[in-house]
C-alpha positions as semicolon CSV with decimal commas, in nm:
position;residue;x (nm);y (nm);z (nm)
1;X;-3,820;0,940;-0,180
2;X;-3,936;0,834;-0,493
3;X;-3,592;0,870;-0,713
4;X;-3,494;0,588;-0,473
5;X;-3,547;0,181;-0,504
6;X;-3,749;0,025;-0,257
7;X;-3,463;-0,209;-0,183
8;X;-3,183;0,118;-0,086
9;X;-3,484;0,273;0,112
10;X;-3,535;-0,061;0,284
11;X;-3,171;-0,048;0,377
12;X;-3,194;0,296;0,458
13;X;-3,458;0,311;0,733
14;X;-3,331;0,002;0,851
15;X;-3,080;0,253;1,001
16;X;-3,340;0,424;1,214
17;X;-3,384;0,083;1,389
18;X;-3,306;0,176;1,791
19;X;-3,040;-0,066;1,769
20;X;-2,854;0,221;1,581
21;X;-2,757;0,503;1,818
22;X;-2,935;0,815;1,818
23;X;-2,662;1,025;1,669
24;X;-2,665;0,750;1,396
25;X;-3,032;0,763;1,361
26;X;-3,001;1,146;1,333
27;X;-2,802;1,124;1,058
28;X;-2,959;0,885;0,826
29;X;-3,262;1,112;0,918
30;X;-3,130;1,412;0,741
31;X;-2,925;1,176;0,525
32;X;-3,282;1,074;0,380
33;X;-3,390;1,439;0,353
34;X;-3,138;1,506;0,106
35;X;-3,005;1,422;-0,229
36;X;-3,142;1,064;-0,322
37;X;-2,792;0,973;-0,517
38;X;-2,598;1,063;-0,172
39;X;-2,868;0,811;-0,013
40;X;-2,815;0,566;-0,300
41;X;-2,418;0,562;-0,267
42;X;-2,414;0,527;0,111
43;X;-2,671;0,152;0,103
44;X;-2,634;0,043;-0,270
45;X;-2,364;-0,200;-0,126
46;X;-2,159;-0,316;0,169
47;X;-1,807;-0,203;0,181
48;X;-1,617;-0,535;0,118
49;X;-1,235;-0,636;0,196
50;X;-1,018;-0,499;-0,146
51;X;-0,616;-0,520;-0,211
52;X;-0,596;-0,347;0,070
53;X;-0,844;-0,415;0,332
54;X;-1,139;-0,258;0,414
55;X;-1,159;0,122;0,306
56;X;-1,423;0,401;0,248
57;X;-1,580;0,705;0,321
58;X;-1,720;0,751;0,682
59;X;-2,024;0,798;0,751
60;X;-2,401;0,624;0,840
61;X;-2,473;0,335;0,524
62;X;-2,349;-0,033;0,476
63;X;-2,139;0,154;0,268
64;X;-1,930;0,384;0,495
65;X;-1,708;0,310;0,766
66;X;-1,880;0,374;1,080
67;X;-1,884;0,173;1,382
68;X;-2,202;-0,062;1,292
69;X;-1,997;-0,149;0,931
70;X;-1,644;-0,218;1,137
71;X;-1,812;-0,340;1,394
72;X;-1,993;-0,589;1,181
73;X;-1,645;-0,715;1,048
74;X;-1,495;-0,707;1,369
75;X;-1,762;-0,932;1,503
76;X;-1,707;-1,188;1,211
77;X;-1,312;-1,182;1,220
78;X;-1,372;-1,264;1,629
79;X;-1,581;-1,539;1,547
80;X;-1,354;-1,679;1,334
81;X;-1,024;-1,662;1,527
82;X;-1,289;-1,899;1,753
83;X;-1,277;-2,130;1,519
84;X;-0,944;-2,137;1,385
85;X;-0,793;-2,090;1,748
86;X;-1,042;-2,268;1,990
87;X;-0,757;-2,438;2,238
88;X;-0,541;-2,112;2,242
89;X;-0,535;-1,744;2,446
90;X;-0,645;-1,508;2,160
91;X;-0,463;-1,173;2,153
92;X;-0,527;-0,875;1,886
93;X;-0,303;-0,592;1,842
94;X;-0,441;-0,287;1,687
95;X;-0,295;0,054;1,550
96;X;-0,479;0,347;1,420
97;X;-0,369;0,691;1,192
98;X;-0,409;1,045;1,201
99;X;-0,773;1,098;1,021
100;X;-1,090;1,174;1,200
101;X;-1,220;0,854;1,410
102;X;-0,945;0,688;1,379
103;X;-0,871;0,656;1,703
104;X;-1,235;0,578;1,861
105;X;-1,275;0,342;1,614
106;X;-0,987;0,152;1,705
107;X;-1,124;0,193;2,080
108;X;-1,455;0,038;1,958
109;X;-1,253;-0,218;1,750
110;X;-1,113;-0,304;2,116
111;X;-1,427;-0,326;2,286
112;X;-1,558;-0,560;2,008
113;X;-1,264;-0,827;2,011
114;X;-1,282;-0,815;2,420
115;X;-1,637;-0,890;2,432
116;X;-1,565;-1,220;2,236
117;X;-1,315;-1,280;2,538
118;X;-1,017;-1,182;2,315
119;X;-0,722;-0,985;2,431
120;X;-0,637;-0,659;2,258
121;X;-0,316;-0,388;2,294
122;X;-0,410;-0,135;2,167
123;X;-0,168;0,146;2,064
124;X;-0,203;0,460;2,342
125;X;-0,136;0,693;2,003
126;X;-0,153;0,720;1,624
127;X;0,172;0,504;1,515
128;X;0,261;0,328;1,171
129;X;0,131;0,092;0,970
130;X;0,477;-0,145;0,897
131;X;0,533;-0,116;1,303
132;X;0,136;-0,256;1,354
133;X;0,256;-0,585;1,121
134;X;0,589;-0,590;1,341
135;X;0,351;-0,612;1,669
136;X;0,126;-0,927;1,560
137;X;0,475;-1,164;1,577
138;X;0,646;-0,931;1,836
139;X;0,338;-0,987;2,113
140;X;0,280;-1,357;1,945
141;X;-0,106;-1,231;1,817
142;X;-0,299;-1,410;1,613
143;X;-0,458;-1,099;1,432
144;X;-0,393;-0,706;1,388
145;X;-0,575;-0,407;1,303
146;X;-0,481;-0,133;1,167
147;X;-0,761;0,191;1,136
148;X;-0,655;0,403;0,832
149;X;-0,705;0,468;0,455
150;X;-0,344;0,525;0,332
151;X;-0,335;0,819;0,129
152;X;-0,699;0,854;0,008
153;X;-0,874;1,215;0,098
154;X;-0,995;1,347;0,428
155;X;-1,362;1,190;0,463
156;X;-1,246;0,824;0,430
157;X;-1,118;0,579;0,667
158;X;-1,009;0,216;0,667
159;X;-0,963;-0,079;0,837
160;X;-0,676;-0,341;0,754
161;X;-0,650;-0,710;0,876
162;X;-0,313;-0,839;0,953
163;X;-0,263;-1,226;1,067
164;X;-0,071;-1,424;1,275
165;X;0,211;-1,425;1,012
166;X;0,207;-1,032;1,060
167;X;0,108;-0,972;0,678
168;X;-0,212;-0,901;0,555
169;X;-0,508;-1,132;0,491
170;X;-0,514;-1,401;0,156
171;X;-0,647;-1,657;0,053
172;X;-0,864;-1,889;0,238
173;X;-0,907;-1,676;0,512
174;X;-1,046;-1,350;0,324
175;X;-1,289;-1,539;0,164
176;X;-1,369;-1,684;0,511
177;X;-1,379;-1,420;0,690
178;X;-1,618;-1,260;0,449
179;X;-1,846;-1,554;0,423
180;X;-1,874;-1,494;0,856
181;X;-1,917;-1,171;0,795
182;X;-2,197;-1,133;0,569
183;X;-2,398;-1,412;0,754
184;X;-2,421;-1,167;1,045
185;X;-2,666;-0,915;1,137
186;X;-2,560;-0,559;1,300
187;X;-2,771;-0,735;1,607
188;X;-2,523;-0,942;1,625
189;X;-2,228;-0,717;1,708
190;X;-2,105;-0,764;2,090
191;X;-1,994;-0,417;2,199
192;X;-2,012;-0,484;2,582
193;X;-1,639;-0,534;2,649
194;X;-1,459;-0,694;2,908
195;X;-1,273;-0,413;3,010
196;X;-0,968;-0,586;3,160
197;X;-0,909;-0,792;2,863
198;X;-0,809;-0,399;2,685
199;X;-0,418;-0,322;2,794
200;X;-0,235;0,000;2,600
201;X;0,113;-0,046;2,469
202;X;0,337;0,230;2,347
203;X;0,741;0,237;2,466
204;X;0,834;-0,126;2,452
205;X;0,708;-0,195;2,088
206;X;0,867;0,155;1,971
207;X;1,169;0,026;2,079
208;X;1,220;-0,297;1,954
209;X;1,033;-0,212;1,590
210;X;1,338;0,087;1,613
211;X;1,584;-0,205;1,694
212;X;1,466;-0,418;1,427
213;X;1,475;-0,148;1,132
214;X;1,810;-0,062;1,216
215;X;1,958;-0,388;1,240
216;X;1,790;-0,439;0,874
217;X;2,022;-0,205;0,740
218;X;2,351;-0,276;0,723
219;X;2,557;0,036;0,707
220;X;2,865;0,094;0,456
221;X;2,885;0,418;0,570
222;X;3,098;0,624;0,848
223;X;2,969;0,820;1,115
224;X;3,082;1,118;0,952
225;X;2,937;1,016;0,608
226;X;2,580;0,979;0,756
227;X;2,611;1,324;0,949
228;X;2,723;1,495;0,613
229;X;2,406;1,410;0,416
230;X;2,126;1,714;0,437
231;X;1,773;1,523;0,435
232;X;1,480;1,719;0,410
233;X;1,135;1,504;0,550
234;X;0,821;1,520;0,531
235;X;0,500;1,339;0,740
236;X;0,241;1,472;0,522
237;X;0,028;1,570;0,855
238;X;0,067;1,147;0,936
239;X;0,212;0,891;1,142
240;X;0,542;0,894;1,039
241;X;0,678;1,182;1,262
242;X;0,661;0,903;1,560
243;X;0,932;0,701;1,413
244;X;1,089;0,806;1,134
245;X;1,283;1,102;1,299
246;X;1,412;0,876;1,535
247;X;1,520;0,570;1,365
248;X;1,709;0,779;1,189
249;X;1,865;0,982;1,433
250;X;1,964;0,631;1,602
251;X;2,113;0,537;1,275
252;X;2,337;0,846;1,264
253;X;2,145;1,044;1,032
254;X;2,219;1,416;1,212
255;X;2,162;1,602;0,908
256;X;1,758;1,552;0,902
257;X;1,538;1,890;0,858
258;X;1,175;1,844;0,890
259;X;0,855;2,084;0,732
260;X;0,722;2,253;0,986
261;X;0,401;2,329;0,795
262;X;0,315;1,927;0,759
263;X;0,485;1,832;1,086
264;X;0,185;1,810;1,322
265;X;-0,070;1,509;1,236
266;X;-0,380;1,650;1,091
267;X;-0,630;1,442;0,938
268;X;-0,789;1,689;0,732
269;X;-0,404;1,764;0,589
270;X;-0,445;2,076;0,517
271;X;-0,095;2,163;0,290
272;X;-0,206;1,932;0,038
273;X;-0,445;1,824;-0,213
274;X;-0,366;1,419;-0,169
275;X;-0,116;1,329;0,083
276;X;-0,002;1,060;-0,126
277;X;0,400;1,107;-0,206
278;X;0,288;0,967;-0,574
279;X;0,165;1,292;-0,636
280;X;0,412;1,510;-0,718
281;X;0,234;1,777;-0,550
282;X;0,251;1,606;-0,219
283;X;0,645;1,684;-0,224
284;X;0,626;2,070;-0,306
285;X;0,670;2,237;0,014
286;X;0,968;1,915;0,107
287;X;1,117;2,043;-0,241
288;X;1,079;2,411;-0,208
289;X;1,223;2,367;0,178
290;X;1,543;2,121;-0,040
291;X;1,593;2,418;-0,206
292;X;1,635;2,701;0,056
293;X;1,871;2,492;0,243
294;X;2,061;2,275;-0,030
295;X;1,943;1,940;0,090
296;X;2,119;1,605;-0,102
297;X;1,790;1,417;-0,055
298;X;1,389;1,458;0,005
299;X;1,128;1,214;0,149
300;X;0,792;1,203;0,235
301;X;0,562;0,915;0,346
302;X;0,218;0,895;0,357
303;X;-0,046;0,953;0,597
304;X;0,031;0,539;0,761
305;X;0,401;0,552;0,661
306;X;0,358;0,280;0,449
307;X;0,433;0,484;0,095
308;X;0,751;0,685;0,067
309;X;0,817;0,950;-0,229
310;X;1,145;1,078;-0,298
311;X;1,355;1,327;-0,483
312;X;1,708;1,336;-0,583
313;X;1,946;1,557;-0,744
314;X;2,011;1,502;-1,080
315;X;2,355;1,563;-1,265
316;X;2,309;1,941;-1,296
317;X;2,194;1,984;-0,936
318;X;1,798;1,986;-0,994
319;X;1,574;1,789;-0,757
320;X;1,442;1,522;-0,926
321;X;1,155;1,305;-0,839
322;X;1,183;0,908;-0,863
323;X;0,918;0,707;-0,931
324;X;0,817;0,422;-0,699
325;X;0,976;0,168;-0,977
326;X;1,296;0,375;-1,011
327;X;1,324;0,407;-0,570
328;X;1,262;-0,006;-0,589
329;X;1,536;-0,083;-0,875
330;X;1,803;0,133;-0,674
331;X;1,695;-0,001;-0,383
332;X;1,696;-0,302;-0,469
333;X;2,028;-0,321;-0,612
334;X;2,177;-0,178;-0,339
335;X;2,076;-0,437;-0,121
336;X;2,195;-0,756;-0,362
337;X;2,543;-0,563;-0,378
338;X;2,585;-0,580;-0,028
339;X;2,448;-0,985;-0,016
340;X;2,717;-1,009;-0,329
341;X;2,991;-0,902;-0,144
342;X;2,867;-1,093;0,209
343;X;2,886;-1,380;0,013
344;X;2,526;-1,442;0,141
345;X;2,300;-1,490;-0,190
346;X;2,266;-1,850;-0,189
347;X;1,878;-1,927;-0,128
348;X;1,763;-1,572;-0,142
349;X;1,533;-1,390;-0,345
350;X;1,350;-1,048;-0,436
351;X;0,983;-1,020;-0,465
352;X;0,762;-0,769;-0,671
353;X;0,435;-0,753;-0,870
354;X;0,296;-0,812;-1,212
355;X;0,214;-0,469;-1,271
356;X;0,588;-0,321;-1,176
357;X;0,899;-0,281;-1,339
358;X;0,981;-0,589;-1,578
359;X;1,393;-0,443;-1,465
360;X;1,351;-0,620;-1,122
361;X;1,389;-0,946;-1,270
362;X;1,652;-0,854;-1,476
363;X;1,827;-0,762;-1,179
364;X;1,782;-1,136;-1,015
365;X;1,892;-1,279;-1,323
366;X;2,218;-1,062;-1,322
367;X;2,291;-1,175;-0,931
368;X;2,119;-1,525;-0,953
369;X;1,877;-1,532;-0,711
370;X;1,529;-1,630;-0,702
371;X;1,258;-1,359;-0,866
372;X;0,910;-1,404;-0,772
373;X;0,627;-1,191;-0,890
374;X;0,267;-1,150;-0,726
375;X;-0,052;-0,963;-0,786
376;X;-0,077;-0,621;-0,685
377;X;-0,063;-0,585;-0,315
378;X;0,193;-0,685;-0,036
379;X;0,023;-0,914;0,129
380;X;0,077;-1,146;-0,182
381;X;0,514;-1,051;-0,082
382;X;0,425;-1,144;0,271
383;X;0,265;-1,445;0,136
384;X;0,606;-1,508;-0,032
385;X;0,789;-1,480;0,284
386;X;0,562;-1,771;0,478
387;X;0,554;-1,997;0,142
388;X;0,924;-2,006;0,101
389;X;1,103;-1,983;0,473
390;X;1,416;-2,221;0,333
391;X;1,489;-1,908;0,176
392;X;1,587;-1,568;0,284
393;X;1,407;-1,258;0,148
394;X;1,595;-0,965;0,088
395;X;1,366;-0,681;-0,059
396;X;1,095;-0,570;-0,303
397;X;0,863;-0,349;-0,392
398;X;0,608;-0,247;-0,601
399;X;0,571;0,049;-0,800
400;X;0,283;0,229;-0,623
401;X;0,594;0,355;-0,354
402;X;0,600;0,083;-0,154
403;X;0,873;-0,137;-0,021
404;X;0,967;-0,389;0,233
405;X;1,335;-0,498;0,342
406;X;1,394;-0,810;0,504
407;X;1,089;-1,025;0,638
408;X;1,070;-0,842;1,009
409;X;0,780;-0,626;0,893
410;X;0,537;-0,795;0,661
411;X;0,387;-0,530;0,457
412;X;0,527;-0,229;0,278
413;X;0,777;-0,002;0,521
414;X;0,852;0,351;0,470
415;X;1,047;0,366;0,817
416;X;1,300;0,130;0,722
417;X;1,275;0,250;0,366
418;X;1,351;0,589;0,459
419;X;1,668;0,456;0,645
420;X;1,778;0,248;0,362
421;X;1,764;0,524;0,113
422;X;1,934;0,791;0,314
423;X;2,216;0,503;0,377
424;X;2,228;0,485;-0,028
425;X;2,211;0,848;-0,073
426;X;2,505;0,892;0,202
427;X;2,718;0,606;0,028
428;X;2,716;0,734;-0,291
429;X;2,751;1,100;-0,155
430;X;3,103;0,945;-0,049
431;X;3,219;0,816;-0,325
432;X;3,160;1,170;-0,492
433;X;2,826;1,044;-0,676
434;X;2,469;1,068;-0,664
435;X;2,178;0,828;-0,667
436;X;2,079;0,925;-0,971
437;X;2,373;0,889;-1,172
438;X;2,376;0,530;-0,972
439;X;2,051;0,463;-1,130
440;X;2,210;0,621;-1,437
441;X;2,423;0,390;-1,438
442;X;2,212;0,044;-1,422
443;X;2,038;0,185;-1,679
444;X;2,295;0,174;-1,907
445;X;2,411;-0,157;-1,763
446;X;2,085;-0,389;-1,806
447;X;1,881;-0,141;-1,982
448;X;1,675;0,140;-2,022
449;X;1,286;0,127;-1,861
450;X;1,040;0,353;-1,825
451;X;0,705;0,351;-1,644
452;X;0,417;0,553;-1,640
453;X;0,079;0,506;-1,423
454;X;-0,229;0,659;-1,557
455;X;-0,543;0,634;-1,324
456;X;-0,912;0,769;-1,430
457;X;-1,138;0,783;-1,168
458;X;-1,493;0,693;-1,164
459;X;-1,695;0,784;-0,865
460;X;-2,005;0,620;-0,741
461;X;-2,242;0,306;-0,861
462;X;-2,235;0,491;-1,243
463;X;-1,804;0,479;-1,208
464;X;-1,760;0,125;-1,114
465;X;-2,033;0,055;-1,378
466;X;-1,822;0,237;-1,626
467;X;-1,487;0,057;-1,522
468;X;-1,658;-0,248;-1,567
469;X;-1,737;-0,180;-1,924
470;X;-1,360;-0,075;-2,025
471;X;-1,242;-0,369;-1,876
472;X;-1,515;-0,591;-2,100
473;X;-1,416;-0,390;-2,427
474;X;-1,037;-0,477;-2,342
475;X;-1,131;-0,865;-2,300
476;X;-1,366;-0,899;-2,596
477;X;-1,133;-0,671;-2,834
478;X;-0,768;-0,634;-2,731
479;X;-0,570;-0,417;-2,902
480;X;-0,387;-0,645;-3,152
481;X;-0,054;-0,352;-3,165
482;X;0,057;-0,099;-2,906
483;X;0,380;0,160;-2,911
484;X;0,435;0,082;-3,290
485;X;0,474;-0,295;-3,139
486;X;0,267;-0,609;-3,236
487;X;0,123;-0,731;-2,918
488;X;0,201;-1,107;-2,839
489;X;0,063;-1,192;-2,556
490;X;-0,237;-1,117;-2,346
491;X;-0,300;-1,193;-1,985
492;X;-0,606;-1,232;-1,843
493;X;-0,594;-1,308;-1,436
494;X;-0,946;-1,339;-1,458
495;X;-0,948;-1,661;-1,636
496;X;-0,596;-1,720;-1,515
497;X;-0,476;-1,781;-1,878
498;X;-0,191;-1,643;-2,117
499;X;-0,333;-1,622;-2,465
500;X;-0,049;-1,622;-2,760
501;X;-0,226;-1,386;-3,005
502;X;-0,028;-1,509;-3,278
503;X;-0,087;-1,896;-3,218
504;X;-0,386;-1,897;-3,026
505;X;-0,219;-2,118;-2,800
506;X;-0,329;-2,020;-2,459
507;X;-0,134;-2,173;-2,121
508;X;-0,247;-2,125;-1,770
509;X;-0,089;-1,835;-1,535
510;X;-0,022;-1,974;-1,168
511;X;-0,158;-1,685;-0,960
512;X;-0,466;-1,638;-0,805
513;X;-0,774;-1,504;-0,949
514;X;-0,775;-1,098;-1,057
515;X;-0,963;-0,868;-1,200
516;X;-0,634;-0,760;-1,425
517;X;-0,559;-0,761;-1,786
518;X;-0,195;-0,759;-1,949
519;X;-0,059;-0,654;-2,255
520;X;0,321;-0,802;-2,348
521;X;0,430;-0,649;-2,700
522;X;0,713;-0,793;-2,898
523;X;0,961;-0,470;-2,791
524;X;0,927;-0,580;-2,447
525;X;0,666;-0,362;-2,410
526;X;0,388;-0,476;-2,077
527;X;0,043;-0,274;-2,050
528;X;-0,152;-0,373;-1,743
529;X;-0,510;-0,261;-1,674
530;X;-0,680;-0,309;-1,347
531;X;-0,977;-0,118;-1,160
532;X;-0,803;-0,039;-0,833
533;X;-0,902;-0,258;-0,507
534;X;-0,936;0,072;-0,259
535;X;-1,045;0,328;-0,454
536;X;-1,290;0,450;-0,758
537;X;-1,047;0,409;-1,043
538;X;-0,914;0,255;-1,293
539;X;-0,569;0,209;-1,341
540;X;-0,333;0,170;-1,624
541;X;0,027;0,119;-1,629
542;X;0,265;0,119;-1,870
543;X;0,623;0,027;-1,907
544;X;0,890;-0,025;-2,203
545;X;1,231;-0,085;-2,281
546;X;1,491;0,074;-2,519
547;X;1,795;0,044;-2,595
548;X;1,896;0,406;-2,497
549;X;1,718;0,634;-2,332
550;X;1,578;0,868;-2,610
551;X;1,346;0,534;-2,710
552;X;1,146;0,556;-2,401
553;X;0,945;0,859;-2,463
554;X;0,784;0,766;-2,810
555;X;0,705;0,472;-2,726
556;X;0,484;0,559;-2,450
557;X;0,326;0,848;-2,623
558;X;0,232;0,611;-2,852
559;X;0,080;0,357;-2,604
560;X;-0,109;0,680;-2,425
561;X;-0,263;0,734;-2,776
562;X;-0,337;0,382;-2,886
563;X;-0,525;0,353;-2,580
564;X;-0,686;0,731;-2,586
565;X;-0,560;0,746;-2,232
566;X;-0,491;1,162;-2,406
């Protein structure tokens, strides 16, 4: 193997140690006989906790998910609920998705936490994301698991860490957690379980996580209303067929026709390139099946029914798709008009993130409650929720399709999601409108935005080398004007400071530390860049403001080319 270091074949044949099982050992073995580059990818580095947890492709390596790499973080996380918790009962919950391994690698998850004399439910089948956050403060647990990688392809998996709050892990405890982590060996993972300390759980959650998403809701609909709206859904081959169908059919919701084709969880989801309901793709055979049978409304969740796409129809009858910024605006609003006329918006507020629409705080300012803004990621939301409980959360989102209402689940929830925008959808179906001509209509109310997210992707150790570099070019020499705008202001959550380009003046930005740079022009214009946390890209958004609609378009042409994002 001479095309490889002697460090990544060290690491390598570490793996054919007989502390590694022989099916493991196997692997590596032909792993080894193979392409050196495959070798390099899978032992350059150890996977390591991103935006959104743990995530990867499976596989033998330090970097794959496999049961030495989980088991590895398992055995730190264990160790340090010891120390955090010494005096109290510890008790795990932990959920798992549709892909391949998913669901022995939440078994061996189990096994794990019970042989460091912690209890763990475990979910007897493949169930959601959102209801896995609802368990943690449901069973009173001081941790939760969750085994999946969202939307990414086929041969990855994932592994999410939820605390006692029920929202995902921040600040200290990541870094923690990490630190325990990467002081252990794989000889020191404890996979004899106490078997007694493993109990199933299935009916009981379902019901109260379908108790709590209704009661989130609060319906300004009739009976009759709810049963006239046609809804055409879609699982994507995922979780989402174990709860979404019948939260809804609780709600009222009679009208609901699912795909057959991507009805069945599958994790090699066969009907689609991504099964991620950003990709427009995702939605065809949802939109095609709209079609045939005249459906008011599509949506679609990803594989953990976390993301939710939908599509609309517009003011000639065409199904429209809305992005994740347009679903959180009407959603959004929705909800404060129904606080509004409760009477209830004193000591409230709406959360969402520095890279989504600039309209949601527009919005707060129109109703006078509380915006907040966090990096990219719920579990900076959730974080909201436990830094501010004098106040009452109402929604928010971000723009990757995501959105949480109320504080019951702690991460983004396409289940109750899906039941607020059918209640929407049904509402305005009443009052002989649409949702888009609702959206239409704040639009021409606070303003016109538009938003576009443009992600390269850069595979392997060469990629994230690559992504590195654009980011450094970006720092050294920002782009001094972008859309035919001067920009003012640059952003830089790496150094946590706000730079005034045309004063110099630079003040500090109170968030935590990010790899993210933004990009405020004096049209209102906001350009973030940020290498994404869970997979190998690079992400760019972009979002502007115009007086009318017909100044959107130019304007972010403009920024595509300024930035030779074409």
């Amino acid at each position: 193997m001479q095309h490889l270091s002697d460090d990544i074949l060290k690491k390598a044949q570490r793996w054919l140690d007989p502390l590694f099982d022989a099916t493991t050992q196997s692997e590596v073995t032909s792993l080894l006989a193979g392409d050196p580059e495959r070798v390099e990818d899978a032992f350059y580095k150890s996977l390591a906790f991103g935006t959104g947890g743990m995530r990867g492709i499976m596989g033998p390596g330090d970097n794959r998910i496999n049961k030495y790499t989980l088991g590895k973080a398992t055995q730190g996380l264990a160790q340090y609920m010891h120390q955090v918790f010494p005096t109290q009962d510890k008790k795990v919950v932990i959920a798992y998705d549709c892909r391949h391994n998913s669901k022995a690698l939440a078994q061996m998850v189990a096994q794990v936490f019970a042989a460091n004399n912690i209890e763990a439910f475990v979910f007897s089948d493949l169930r959601p994301t959102p209801e896995l956050s609802f368990a943690v403060r449901h069973l009173g647990c001081q941790c939760g698991i969750v085994l999946t990688a969202s939307h990414n392809p086929p041969q990855y998996n994932g592994y999410k860490v939820y605390w006692q709050d029920g929202g995902q892990l921040v600040p200290p405890q990541d870094a923690a957690i990490i630190q325990r982590i990467n002081a252990l060996d794989y000889a020191d993972i404890k996979f004899d379980a106490s078997e007694h300390l493993i109990h199933q759980i299935d009916q009981e959650v379902d019901q109260a996580f379908i108790g709590a998403s209704l009661a989130a809701v609060t319906q300004q609909t009739t009976s009759t209303q709810r049963e006239d709206l046609k809804i055409v859904f879609t699982p994507l081959h995922g979780t989402s067929i174990t709860m979404v169908p019948p939260v809804l059919e609780k709600a009222g919701f009679k009208g609901l026709s699912i795909v057959a084709a991507q009805a069945v969880p599958d994790g090699d989801f066969p009907t689609v390139k991504s099964p991620n309901p950003e990709e427009p793709e995702a939605l065809a055979l949802a939109m095609e099946q709209a079609e045939r049978e005249q459906a008011d409304l599509v949506i679609g969740t990803d594989p953990d029914c976390d993301r939710l796409g939908i599509a609309v129809r517009d003011d000639q009858g065409q199904l429209q798709l809305l992005d994740g910024n347009q679903a959180m605006i009407v959603k959004t609003h929705f909800l404060l008009e129904q606080y509004r006329k409760a009477g209830k918006l004193d000591h409230t507020f709406i959360a969402s993130t520095i890279v989504s629409t600039p309209m949601m705080r527009v919005l707060a300012d129109h109703y006078g409650v509380t915006y907040r803004e966090g990096l990219t990621g719920f579990k900076w939301i959730a974080k909201m929720v436990k830094d501010f409980p004098q106040e009452h959360f109402i929604g928010g989102g971000e723009e990757s399709f995501g959105y949480m209402v109320g504080d019951f689940v702690r991460d983004k929830d396409a289940v109750t999601a899906s039941l607020l925008i059918c209640e929407i959808a049904a509402f305005q179906k009443a009052q002989g409108t649409s949702i888009w001509a609702y959206l239409q209509s704040l639009y021409k109310k606070h303003g016109y935005f538009q938003e576009v997210l443009i992600s390269m992707v850069k595979q392997g150790r060469k990629g994230a080398e690559e992504i590195e570099d654009i980011m450094k070019s970006l720092r050294e020499q920002p782009p001094k004007e972008l859309g035919g705008s001067a920009v003012r202001f640059v952003e830089d959550y790496q150094t946590q400071t706000q730079t005034d380009l045309t004063t110099g003046v630079q003040t500090p930005l109170d968030l935590p530390q990010s790899n993210v740079l933004i990009f405020n022009t004096e049209k209102g214009g906001k350009i973030a860049a940020r290498p994404s946390g869970t997979e190998p890209k690079i992400k760019f958004y972009i979002s502007v403001r115009a007086d009318d609609a017909e100044g959107l378009a130019p304007q972010i042409q403009q920024i595509k080319t300024d930035l030779r994002l074409v």
